[in-house]
N, C-alpha and C positions, 0 to 999 in steps of 0.2 A: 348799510342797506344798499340794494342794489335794482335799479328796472327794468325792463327792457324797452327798448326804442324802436319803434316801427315807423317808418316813414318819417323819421324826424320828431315824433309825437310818442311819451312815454304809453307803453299797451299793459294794460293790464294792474295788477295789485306789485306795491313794493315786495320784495324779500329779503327778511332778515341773513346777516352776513352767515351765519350757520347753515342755513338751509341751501343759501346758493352754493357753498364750499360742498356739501353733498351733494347736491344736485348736477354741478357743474366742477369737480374735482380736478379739470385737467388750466381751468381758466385762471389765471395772475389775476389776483382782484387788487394789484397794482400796475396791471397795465390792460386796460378793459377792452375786448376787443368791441370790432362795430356792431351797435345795436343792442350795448347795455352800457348803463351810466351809475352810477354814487345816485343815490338819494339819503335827502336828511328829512327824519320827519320832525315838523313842525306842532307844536301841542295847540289844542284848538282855545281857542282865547273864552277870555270869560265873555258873556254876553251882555250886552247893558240891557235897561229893564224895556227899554223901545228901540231895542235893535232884533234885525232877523235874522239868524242862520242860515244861508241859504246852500250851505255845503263846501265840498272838500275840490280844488283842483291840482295839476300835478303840472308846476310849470319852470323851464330851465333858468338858472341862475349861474352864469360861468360852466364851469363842468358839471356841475350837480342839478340837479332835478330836486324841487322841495312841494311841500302843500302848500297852497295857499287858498286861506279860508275866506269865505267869500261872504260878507256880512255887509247889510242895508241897513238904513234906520226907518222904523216904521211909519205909514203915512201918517198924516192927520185923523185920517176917520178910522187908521188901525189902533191908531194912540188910544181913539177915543172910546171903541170897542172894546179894549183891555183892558182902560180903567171904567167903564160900567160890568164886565164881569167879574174883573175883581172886589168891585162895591155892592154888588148881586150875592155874590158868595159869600161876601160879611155878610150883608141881611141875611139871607140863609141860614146860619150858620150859628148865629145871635154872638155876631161878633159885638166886643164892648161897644156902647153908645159913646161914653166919651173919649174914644180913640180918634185921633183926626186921619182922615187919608190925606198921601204926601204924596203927590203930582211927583214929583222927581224920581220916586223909587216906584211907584206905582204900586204901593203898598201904606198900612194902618198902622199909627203909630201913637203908641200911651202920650197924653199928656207931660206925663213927667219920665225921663229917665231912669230905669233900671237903675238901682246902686251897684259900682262896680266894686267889690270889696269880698268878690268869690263867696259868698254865700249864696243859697237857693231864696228867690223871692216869686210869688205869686200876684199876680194884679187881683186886687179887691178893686170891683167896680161901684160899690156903695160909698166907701171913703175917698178914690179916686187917688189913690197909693198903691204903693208897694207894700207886702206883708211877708217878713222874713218866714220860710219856712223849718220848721223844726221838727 
């Protein structure tokens, strides 16, 4: 992939190496002239359950230009926002009663364990198990 550089500052969207060999057919994309550079793009990370995305930028690394994804972790009172709408929307929802909510994921979790043993199971909230489905 390739950019272009204006003022020192990559301008505009990457382009993949096909489109610039069309678009620019007479350019050595081994030897770049001034005001395009190699970009690599970078895949956007996973997110943790109290972190924020807060977008994409385009910054030089030696001769290449990559993304770098630009991620906060949430405040205190956004933590605490998230996990009363995520506990709103269980009530809602008539999510199970004896599910606990788990601060760390920021999500509701059975009592007991799924069996991992590749079959289909169902939470029965009366027995407070698992019930293989067939």
């Amino acid at each position: 992939m390739f950019i272009q550089i204006v003022d020192g500052a990559p301008y505009g969207n990457p382009i993949v190496e096909d489109n610039f060999r069309q678009a620019f057919p007479n350019i050595d994309t081994n030897n770049l002239p001034e005001g395009w550079a190699r970009f690599e793009r970078v895949e956007k990370p996973l997110i943790g359950s109290y972190e924020v995305y807060e977008g994409v930028i385009y910054e030089q690394h030696g001769d290449v230009f990559k993304d770098v994804h630009k991620i906060r972790k949430m405040t205190n009172a956004e933590k605490t926002e998230k996990q009363n709408n995520i506990k709103q929307i269980w009530a809602d929802t008539e999510g199970f009663s004896s599910w606990i909510f788990d601060e760390e994921t920021c999500s509701f979790k059975p009592p007991v364990a799924a069996p991992e043993d590749w079959q289909s199971y169902k939470w029965d909230e009366e027995t407070t198990s698992w019930v293989e489905v067939t």
